[in-house]
PDB file of N, CA, C and O in Angstrom:
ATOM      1  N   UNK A   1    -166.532 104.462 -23.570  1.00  0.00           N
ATOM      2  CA  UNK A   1    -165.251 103.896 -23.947  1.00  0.00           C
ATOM      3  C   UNK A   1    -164.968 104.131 -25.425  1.00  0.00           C
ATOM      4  O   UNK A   1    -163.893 104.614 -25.780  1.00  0.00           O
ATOM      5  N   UNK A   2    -165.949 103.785 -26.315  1.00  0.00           N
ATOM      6  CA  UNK A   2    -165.970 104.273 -27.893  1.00  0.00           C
ATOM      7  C   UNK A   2    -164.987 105.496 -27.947  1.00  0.00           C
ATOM      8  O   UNK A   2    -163.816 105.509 -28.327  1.00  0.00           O
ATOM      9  N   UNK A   3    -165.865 106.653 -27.409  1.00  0.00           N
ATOM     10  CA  UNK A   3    -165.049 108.343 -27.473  1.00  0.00           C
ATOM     11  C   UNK A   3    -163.709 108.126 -27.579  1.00  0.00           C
ATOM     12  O   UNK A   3    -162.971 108.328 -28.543  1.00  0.00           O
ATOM     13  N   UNK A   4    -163.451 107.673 -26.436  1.00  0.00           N
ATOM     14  CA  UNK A   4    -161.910 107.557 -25.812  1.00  0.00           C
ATOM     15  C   UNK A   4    -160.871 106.829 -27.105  1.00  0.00           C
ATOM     16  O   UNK A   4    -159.898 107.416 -27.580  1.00  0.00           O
ATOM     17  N   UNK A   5    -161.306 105.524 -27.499  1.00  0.00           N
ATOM     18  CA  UNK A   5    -160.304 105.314 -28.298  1.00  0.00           C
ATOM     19  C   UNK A   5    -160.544 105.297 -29.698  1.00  0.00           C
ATOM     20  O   UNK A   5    -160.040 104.589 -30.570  1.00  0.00           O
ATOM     21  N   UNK A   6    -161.549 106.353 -29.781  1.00  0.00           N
ATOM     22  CA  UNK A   6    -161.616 106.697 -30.961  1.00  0.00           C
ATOM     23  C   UNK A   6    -160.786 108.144 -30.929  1.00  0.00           C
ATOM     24  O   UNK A   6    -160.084 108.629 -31.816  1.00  0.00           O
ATOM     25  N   UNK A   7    -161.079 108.631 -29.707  1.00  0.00           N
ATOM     26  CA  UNK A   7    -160.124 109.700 -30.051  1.00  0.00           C
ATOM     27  C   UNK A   7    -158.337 109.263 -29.577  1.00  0.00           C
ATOM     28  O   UNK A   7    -157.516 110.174 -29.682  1.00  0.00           O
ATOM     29  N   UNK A   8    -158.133 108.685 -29.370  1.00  0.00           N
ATOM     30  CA  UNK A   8    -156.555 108.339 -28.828  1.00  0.00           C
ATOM     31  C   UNK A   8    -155.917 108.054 -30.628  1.00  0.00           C
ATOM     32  O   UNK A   8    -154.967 108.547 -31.237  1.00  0.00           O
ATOM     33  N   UNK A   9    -156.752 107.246 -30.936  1.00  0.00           N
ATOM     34  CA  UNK A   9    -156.583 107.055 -32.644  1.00  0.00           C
ATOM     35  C   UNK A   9    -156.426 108.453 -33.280  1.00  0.00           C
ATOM     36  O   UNK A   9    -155.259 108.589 -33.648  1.00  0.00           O
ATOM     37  N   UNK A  10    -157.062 109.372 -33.501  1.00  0.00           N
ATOM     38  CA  UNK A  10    -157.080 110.217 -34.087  1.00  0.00           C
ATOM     39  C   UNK A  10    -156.211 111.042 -33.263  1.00  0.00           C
ATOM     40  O   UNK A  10    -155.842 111.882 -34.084  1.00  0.00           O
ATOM     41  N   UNK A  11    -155.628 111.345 -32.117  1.00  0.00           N
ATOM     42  CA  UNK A  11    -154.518 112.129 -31.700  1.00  0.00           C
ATOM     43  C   UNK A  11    -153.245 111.259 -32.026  1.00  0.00           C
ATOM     44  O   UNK A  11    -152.126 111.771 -32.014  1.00  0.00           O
ATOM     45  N   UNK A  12    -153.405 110.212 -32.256  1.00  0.00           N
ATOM     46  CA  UNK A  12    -152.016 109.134 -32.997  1.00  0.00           C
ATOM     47  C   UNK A  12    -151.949 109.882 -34.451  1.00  0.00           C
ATOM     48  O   UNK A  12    -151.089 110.639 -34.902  1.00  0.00           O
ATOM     49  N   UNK A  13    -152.810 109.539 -34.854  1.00  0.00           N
ATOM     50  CA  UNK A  13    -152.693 109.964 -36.624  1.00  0.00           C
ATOM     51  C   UNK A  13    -152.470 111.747 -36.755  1.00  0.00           C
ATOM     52  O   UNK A  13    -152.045 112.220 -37.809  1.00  0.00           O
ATOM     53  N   UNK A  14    -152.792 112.586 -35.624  1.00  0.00           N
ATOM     54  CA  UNK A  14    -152.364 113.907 -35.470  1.00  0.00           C
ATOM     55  C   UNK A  14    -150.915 114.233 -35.476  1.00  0.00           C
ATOM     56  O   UNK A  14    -150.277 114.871 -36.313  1.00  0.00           O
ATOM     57  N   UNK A  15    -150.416 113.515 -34.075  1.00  0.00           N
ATOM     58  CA  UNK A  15    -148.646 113.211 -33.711  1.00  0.00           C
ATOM     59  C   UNK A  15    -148.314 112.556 -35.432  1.00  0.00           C
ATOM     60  O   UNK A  15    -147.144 112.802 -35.722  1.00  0.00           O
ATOM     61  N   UNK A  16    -148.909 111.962 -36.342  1.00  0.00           N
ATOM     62  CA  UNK A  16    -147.853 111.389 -37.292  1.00  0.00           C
ATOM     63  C   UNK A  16    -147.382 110.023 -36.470  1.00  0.00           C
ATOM     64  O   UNK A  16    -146.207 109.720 -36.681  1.00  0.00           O
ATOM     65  N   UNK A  17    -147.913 109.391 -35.814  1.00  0.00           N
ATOM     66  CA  UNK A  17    -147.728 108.048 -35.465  1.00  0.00           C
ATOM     67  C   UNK A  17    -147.946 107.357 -35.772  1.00  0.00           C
ATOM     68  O   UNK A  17    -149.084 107.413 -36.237  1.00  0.00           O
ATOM     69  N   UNK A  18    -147.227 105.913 -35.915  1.00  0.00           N
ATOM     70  CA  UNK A  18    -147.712 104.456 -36.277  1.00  0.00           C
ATOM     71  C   UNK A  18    -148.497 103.621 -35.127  1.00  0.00           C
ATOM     72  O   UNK A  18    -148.344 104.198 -34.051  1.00  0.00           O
ATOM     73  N   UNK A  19    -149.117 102.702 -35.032  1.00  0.00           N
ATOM     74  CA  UNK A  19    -149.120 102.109 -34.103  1.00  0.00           C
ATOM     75  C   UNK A  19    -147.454 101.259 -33.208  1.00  0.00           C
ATOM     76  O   UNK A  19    -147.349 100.858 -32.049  1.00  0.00           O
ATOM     77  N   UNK A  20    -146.619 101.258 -34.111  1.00  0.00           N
ATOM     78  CA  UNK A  20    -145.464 100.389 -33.862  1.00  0.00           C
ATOM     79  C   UNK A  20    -144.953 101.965 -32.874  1.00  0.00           C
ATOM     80  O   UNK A  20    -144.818 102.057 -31.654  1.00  0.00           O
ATOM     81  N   UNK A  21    -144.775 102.963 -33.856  1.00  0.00           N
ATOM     82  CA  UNK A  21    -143.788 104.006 -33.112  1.00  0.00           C
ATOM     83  C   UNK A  21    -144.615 104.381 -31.605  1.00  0.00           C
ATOM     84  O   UNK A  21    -144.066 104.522 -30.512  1.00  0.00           O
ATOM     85  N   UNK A  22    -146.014 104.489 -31.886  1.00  0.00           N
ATOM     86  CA  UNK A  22    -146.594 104.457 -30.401  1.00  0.00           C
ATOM     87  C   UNK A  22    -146.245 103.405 -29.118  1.00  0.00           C
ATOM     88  O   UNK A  22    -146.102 103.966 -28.032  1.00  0.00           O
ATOM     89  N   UNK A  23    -146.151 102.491 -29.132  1.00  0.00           N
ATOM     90  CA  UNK A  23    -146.127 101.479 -28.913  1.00  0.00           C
ATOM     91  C   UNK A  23    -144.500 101.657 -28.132  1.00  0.00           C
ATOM     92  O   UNK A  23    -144.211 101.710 -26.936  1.00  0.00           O
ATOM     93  N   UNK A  24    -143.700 101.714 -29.265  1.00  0.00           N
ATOM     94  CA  UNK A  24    -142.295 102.508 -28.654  1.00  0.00           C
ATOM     95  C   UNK A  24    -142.317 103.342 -27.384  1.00  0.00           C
ATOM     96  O   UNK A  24    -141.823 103.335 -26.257  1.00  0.00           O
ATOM     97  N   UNK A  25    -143.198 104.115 -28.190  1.00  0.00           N
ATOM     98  CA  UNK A  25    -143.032 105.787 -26.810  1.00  0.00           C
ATOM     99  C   UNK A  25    -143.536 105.122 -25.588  1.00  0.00           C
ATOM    100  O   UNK A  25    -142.935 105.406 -24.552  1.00  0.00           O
ATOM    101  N   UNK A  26    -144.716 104.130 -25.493  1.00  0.00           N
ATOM    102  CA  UNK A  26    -145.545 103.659 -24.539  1.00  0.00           C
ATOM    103  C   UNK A  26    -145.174 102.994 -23.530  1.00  0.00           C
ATOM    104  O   UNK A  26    -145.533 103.105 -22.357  1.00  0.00           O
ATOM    105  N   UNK A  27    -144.101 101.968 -24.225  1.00  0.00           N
ATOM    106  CA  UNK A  27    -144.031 100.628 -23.835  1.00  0.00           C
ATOM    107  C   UNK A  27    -145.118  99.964 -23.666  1.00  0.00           C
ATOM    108  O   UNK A  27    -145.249  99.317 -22.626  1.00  0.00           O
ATOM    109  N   UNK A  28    -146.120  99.974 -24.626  1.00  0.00           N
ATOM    110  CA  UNK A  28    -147.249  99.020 -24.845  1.00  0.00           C
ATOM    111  C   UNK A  28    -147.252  98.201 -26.205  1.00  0.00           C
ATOM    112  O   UNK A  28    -147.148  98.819 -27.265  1.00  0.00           O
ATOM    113  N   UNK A  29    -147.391  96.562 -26.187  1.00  0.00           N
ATOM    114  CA  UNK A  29    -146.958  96.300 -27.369  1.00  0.00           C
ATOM    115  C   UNK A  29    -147.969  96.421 -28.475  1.00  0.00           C
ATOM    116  O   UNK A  29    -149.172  96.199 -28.342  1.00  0.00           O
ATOM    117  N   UNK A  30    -147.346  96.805 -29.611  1.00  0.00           N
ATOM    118  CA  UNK A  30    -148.246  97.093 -30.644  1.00  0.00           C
ATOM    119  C   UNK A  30    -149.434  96.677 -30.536  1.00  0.00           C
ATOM    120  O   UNK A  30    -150.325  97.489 -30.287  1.00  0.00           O
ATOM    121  N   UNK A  31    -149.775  95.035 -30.735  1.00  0.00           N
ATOM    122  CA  UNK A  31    -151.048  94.245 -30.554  1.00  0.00           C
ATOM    123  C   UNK A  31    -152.000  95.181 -30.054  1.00  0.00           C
ATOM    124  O   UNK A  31    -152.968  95.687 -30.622  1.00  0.00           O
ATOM    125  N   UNK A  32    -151.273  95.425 -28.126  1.00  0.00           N
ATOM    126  CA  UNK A  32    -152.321  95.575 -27.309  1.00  0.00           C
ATOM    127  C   UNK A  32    -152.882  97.031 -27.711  1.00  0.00           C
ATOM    128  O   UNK A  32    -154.078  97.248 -27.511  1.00  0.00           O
ATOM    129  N   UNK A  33    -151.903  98.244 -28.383  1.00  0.00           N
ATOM    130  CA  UNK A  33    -152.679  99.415 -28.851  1.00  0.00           C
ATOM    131  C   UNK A  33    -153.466  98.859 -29.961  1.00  0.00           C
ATOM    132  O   UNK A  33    -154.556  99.430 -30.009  1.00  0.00           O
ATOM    133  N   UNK A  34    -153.333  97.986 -30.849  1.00  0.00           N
ATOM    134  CA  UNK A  34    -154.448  97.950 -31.649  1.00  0.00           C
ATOM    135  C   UNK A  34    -155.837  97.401 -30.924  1.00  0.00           C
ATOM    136  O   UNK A  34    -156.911  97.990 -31.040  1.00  0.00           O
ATOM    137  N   UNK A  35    -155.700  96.501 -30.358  1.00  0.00           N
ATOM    138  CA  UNK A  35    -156.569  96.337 -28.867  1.00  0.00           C
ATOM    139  C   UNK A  35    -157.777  97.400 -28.504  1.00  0.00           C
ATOM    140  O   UNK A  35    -158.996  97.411 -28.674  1.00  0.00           O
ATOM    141  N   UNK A  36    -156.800  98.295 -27.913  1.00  0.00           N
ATOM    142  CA  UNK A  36    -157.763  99.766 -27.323  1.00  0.00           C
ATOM    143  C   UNK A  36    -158.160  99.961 -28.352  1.00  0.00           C
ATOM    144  O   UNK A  36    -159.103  99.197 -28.556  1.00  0.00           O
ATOM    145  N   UNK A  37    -157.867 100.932 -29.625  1.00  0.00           N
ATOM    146  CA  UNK A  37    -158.310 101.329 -30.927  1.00  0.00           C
ATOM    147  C   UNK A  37    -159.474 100.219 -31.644  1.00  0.00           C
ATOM    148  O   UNK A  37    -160.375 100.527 -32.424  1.00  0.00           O
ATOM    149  N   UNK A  38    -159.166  98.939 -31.150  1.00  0.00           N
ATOM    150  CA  UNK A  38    -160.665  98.075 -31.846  1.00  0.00           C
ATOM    151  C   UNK A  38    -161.366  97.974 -30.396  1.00  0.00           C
ATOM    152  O   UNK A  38    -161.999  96.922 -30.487  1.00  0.00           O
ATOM    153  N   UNK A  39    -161.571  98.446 -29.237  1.00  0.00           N
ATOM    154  CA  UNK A  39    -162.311  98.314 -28.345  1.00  0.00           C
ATOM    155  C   UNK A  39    -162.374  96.774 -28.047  1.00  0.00           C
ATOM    156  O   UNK A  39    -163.419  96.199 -27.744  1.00  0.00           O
ATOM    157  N   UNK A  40    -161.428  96.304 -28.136  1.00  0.00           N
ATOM    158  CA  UNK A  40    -160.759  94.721 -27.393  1.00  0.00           C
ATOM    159  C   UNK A  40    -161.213  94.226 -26.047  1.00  0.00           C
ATOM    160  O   UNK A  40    -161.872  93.341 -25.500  1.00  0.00           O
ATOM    161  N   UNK A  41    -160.175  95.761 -25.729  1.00  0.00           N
ATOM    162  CA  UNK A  41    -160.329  95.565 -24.159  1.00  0.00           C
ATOM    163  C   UNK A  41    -159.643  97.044 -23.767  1.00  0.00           C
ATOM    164  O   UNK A  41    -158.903  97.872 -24.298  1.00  0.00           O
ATOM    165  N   UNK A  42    -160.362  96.852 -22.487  1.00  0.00           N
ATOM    166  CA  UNK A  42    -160.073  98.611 -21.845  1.00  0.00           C
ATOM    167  C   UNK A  42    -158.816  98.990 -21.744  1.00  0.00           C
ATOM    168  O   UNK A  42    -158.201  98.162 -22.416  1.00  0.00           O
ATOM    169  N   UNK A  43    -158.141  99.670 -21.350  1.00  0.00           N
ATOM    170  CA  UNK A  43    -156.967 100.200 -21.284  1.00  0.00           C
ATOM    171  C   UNK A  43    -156.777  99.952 -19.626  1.00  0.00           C
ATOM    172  O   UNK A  43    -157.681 100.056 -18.798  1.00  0.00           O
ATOM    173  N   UNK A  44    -155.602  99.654 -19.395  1.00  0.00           N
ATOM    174  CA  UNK A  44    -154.951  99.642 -17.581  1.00  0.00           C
ATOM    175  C   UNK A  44    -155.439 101.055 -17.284  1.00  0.00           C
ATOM    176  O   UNK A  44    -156.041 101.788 -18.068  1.00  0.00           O
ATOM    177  N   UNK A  45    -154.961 101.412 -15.589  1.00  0.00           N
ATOM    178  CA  UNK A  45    -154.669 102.575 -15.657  1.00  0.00           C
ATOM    179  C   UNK A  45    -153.000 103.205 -16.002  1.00  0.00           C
ATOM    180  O   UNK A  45    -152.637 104.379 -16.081  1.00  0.00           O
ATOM    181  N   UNK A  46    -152.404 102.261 -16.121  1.00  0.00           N
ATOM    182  CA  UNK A  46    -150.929 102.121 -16.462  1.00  0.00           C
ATOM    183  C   UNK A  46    -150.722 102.459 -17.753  1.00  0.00           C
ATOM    184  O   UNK A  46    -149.900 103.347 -17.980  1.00  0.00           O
ATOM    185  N   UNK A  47    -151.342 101.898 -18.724  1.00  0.00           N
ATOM    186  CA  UNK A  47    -151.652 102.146 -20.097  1.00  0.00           C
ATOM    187  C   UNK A  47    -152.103 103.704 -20.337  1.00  0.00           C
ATOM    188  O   UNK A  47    -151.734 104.500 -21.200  1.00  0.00           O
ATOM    189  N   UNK A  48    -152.691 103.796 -19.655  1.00  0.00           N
ATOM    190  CA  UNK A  48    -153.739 105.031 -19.870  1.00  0.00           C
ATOM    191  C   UNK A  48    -152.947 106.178 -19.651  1.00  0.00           C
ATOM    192  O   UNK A  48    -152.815 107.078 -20.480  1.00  0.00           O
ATOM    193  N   UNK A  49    -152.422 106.149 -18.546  1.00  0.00           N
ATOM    194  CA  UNK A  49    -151.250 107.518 -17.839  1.00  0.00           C
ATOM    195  C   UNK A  49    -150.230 107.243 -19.191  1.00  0.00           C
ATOM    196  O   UNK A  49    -149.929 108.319 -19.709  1.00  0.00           O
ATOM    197  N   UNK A  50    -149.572 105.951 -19.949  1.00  0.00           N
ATOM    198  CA  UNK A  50    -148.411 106.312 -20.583  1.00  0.00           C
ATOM    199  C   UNK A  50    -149.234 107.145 -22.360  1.00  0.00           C
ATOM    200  O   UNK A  50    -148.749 107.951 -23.155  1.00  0.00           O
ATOM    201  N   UNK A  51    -150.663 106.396 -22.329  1.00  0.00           N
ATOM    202  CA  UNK A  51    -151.180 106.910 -23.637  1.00  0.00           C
ATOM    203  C   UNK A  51    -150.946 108.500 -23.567  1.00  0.00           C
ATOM    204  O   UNK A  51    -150.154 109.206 -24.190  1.00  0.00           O
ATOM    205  N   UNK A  52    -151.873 108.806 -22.629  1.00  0.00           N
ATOM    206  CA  UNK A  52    -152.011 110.093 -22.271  1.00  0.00           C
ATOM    207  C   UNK A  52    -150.751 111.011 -22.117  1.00  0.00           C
ATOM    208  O   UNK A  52    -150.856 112.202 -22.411  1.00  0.00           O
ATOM    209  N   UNK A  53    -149.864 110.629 -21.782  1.00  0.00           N
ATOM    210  CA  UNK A  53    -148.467 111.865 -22.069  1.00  0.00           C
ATOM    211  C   UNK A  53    -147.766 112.024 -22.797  1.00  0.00           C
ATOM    212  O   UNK A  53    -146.866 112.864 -22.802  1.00  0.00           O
ATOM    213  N   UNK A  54    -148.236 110.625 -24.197  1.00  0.00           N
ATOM    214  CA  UNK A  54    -147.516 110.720 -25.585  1.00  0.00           C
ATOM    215  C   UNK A  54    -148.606 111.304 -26.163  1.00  0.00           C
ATOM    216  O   UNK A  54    -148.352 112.070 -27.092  1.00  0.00           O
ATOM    217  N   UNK A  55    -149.538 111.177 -25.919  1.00  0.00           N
ATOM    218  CA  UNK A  55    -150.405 111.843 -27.299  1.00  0.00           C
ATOM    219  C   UNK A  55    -150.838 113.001 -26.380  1.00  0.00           C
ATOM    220  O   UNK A  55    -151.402 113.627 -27.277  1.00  0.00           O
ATOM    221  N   UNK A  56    -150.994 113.676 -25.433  1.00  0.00           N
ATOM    222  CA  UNK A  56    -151.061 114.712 -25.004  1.00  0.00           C
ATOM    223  C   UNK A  56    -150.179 115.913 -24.431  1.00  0.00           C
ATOM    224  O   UNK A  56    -150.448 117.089 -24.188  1.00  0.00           O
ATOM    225  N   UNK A  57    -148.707 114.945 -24.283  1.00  0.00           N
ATOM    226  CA  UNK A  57    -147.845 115.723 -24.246  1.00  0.00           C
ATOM    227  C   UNK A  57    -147.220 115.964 -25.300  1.00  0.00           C
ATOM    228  O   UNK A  57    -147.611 115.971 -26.467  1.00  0.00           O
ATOM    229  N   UNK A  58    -145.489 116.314 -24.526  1.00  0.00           N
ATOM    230  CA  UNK A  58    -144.448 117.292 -26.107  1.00  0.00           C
ATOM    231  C   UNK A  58    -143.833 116.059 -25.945  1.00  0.00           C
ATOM    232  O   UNK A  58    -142.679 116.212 -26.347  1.00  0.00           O
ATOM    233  N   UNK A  59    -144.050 114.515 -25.434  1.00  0.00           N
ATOM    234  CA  UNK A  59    -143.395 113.589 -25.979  1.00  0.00           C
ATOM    235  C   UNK A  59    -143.458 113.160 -27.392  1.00  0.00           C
ATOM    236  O   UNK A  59    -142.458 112.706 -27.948  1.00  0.00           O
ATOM    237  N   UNK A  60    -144.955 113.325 -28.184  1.00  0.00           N
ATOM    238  CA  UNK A  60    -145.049 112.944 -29.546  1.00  0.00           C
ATOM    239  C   UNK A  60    -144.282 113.872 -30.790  1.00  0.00           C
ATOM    240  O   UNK A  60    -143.469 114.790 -30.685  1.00  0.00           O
ATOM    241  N   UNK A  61    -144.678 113.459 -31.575  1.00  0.00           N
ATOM    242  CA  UNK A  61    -144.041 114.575 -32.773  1.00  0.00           C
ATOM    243  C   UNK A  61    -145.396 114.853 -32.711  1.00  0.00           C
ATOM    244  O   UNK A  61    -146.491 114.308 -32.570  1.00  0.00           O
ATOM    245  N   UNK A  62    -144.767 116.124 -32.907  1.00  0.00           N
ATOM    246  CA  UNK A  62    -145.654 117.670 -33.391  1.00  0.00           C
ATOM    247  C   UNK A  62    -146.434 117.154 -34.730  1.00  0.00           C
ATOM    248  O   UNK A  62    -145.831 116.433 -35.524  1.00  0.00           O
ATOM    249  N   UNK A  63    -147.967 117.589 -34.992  1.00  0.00           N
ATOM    250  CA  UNK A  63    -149.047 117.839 -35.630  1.00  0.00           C
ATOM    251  C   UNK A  63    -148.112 118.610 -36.755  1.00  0.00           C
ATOM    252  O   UNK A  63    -147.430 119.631 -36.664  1.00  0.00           O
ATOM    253  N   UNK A  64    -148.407 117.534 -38.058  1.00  0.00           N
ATOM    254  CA  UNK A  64    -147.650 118.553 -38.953  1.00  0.00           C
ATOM    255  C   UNK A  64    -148.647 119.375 -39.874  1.00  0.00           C
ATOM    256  O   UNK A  64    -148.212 120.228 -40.648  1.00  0.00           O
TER     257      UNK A  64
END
């Protein structure tokens, strides 16, 4: 679980994201992404499918 939201963090800070603007794209509220990123608590699978197509898709801003 570590890997995972250690790397979701670092593909946020890639996109040029905030936690707030993530959170936007997600519809997850801020809190709960800071949550995953401090290993809180696991991610849904609901969570997970919306993480995964902002920070892995062409929904985020582009890696500047």
């Amino acid at each position: 679980m570590r890997l995972v939201m250690t790397e979701m963090r670092l593909k946020r800070f890639q996109r040029g994201l905030s936690q707030i603007e993530l959170a936007e794209k997600t519809n997850i509220p801020q809190w709960k992404i800071s949550d995953l990123e401090l290993e809180k608590r696991p991610p849904t699978e609901t969570e997970r499918k919306a993480l995964r197509e902002v920070l892995e898709g062409d929904n985020g801003k582009a890696a500047a």
